[in-house]
DRENKE-596997 format. One record per residue: residue in three letters; x, y, z of N, C-alpha, C in turn. Coordinates in steps of 0.05 Angstrom, whole numbers, padded with zeros to 5 digits, always signed. Layout:
N
ALAXYZXYZXYZ
...
END
This chain:
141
UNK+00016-00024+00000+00000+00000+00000+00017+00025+00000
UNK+00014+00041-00016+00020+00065-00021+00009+00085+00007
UNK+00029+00104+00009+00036+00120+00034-00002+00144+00022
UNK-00005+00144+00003-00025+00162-00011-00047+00147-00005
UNK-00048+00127-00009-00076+00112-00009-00079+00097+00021
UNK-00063+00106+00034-00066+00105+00071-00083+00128+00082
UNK-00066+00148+00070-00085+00168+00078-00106+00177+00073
UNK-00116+00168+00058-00142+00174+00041-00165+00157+00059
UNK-00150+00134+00071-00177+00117+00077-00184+00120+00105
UNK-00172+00139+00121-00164+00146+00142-00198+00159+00147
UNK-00208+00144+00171-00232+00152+00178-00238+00186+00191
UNK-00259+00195+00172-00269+00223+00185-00296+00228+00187
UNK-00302+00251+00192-00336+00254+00194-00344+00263+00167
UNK-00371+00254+00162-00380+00258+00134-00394+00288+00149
UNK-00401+00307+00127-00426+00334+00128-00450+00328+00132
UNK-00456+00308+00130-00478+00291+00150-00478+00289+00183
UNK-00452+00284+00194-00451+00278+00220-00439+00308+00226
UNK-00427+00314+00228-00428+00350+00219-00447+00369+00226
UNK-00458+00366+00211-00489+00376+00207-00513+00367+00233
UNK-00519+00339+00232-00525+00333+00258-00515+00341+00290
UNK-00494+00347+00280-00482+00355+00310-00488+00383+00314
UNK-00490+00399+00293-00493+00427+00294-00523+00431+00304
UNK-00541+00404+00296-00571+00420+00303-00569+00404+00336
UNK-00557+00384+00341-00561+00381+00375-00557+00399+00397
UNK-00534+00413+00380-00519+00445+00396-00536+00457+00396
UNK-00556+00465+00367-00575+00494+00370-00587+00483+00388
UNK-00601+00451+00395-00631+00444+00403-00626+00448+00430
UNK-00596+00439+00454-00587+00440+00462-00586+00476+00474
UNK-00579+00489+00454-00572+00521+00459-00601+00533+00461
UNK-00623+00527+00449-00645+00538+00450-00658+00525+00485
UNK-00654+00505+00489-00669+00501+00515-00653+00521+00538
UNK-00629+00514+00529-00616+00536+00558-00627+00563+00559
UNK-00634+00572+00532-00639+00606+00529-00674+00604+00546
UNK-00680+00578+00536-00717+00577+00545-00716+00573+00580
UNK-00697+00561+00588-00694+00560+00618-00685+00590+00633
UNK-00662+00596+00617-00648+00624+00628-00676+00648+00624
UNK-00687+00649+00605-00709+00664+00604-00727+00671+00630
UNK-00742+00648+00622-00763+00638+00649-00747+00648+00684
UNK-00727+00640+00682-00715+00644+00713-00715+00680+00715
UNK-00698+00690+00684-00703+00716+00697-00718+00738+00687
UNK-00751+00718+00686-00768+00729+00679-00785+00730+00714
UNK-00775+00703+00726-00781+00705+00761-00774+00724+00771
UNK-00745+00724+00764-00732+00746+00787-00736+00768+00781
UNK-00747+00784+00750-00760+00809+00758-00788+00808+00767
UNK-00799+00786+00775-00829+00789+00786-00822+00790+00818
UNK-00804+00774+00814-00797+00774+00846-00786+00801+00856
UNK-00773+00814+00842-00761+00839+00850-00785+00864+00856
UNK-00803+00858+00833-00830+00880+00835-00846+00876+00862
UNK-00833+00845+00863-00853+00848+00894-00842+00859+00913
UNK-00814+00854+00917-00794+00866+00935-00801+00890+00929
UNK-00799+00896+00907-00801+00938+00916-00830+00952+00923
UNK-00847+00936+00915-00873+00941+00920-00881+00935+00954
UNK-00854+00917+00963-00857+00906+00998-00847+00934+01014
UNK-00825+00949+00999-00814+00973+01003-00837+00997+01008
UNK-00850+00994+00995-00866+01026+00984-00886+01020+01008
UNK-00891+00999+01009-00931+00990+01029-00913+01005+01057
UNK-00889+00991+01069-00890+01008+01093-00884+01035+01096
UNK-00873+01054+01079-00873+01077+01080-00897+01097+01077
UNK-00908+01084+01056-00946+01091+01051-00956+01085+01087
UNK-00951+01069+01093-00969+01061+01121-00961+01082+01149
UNK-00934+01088+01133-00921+01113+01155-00925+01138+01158
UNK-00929+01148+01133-00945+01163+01117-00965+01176+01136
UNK-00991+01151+01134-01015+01149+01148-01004+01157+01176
UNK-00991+01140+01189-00990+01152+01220-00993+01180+01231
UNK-00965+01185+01207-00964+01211+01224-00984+01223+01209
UNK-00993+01221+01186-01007+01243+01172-01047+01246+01176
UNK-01047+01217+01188-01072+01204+01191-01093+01205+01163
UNK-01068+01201+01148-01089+01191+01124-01067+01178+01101
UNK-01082+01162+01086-01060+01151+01059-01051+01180+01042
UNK-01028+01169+01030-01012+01189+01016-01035+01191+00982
UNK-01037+01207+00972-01050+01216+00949-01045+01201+00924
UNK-01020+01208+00927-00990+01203+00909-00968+01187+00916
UNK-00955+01168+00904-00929+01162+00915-00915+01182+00917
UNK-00919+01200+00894-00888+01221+00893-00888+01248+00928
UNK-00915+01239+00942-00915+01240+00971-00898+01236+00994
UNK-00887+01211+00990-00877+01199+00997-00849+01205+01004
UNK-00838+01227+00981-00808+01228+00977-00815+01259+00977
UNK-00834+01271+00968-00832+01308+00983-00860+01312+00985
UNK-00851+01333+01006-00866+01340+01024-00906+01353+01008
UNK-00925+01345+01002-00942+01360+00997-00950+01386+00998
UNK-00957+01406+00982-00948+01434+00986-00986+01436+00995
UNK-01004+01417+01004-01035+01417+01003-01037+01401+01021
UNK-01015+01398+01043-01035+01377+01065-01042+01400+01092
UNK-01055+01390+01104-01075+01402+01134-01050+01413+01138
UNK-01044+01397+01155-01028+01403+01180-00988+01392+01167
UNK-00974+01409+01156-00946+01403+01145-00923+01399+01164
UNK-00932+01407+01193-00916+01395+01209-00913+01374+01224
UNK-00931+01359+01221-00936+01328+01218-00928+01307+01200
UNK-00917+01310+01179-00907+01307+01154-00874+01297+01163
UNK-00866+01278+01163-00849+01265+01186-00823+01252+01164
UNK-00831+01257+01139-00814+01248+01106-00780+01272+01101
UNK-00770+01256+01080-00785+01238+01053-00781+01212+01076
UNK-00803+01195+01068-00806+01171+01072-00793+01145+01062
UNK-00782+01154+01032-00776+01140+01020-00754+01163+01007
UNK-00724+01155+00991-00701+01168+00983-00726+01178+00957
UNK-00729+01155+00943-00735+01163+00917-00755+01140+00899
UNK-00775+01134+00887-00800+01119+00882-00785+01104+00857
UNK-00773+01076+00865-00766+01066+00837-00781+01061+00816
UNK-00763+01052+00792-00776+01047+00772-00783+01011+00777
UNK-00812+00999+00760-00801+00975+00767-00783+00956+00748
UNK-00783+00935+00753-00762+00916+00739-00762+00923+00702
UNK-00785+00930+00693-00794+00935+00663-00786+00966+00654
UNK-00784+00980+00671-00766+01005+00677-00797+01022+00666
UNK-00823+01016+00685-00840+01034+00682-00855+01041+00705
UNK-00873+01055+00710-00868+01069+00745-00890+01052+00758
UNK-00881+01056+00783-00914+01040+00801-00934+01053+00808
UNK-00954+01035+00795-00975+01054+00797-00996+01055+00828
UNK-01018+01076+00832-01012+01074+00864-01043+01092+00860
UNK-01067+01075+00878-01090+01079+00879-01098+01085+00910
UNK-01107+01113+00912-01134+01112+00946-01148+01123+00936
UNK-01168+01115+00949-01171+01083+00964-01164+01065+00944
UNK-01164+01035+00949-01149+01016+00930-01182+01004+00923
UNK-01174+00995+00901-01190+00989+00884-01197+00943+00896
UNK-01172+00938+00896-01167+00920+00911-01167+00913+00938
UNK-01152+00937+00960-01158+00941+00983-01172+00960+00989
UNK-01199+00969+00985-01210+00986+00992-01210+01001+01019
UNK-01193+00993+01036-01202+01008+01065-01165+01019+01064
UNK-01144+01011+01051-01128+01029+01048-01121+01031+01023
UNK-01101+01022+01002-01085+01026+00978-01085+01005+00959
UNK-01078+01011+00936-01068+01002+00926-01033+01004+00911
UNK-01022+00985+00900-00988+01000+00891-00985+00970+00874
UNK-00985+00977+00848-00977+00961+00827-00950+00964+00807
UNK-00949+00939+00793-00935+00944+00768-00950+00927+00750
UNK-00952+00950+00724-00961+00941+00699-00946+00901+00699
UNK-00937+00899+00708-00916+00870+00697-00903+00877+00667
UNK-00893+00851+00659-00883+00836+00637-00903+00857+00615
UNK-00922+00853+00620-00930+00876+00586-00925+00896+00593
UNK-00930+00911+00610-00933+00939+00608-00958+00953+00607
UNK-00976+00940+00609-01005+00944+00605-01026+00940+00633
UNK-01029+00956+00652-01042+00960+00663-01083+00941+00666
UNK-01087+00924+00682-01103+00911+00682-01115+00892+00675
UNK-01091+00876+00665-01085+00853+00658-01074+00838+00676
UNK-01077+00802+00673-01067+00786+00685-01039+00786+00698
UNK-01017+00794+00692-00996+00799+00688-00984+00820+00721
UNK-01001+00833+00722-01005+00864+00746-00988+00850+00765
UNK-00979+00858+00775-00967+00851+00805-00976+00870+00823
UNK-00982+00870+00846-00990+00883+00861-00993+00881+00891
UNK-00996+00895+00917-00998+00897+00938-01017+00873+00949
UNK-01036+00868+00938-01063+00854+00939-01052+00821+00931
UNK-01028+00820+00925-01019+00792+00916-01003+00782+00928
UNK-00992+00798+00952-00971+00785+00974-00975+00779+00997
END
């Protein structure tokens, strides 16, 4: 046998097996992206709740000293230039009213529409769309 016709017969992968291996990788690469998704599609729901856990006790502080729910979140962080009594006003309560995880603001009802005898304090969620399934809110924790 010729040193040429050794190497020729020398086993490799056909573009068939090639090719197969390339779609196990995508099928492979697509489930990780469908897992990685989902988890940190949790952790910004989870986070909206955390900041929405933030806002309820300062709103409730609010009330103490003020003896009533705040109007406004943006209450919360300065002082109302329209309340009774401004020396009672015991804020800011809060540094500053985040955005939530979708980078759009929380929305914030009195009386609550949900809790009627004090508040409400939402996030649009995942759409962005207000009154839909999706809402996260005070009323859900």
């Amino acid at each position: 046998m010729s040193r040429q016709s050794a190497r020729t017969r020398r086993p490799a992968f056909t573009l068939i097996e090639v090719l197969m291996v390339l779609v196990i990788l995508v099928i492979l690469g697509s489930f990780a992206v469908t897992i990685f998704t989902g988890t940190q599609d949790k952790a910004r729901i989870d986070q909206a709740k955390a900041q929405i856990g933030l806002i309820e006790p300062a709103a409730r502080l609010y009330q103490l000293h003020m003896n009533d729910y705040p109007r406004t979140l943006d209450d919360l962080v300065v002082q109302p230039s329209d309340v009774p009594n401004p020396a009672k006003w015991g804020g800011p309560y809060m540094e500053r009213i985040p955005l939530d995880p979708w980078e759009g603001q929380y929305l914030y009802a009195y009386p609550g529409k949900q809790n009627p005898q004090k508040f409400d304090v939402w996030s649009a969620g995942p759409d962005r769309m207000d009154g839909t399934d999706d809402d996260i809110g005070n009323w859900e924790q």
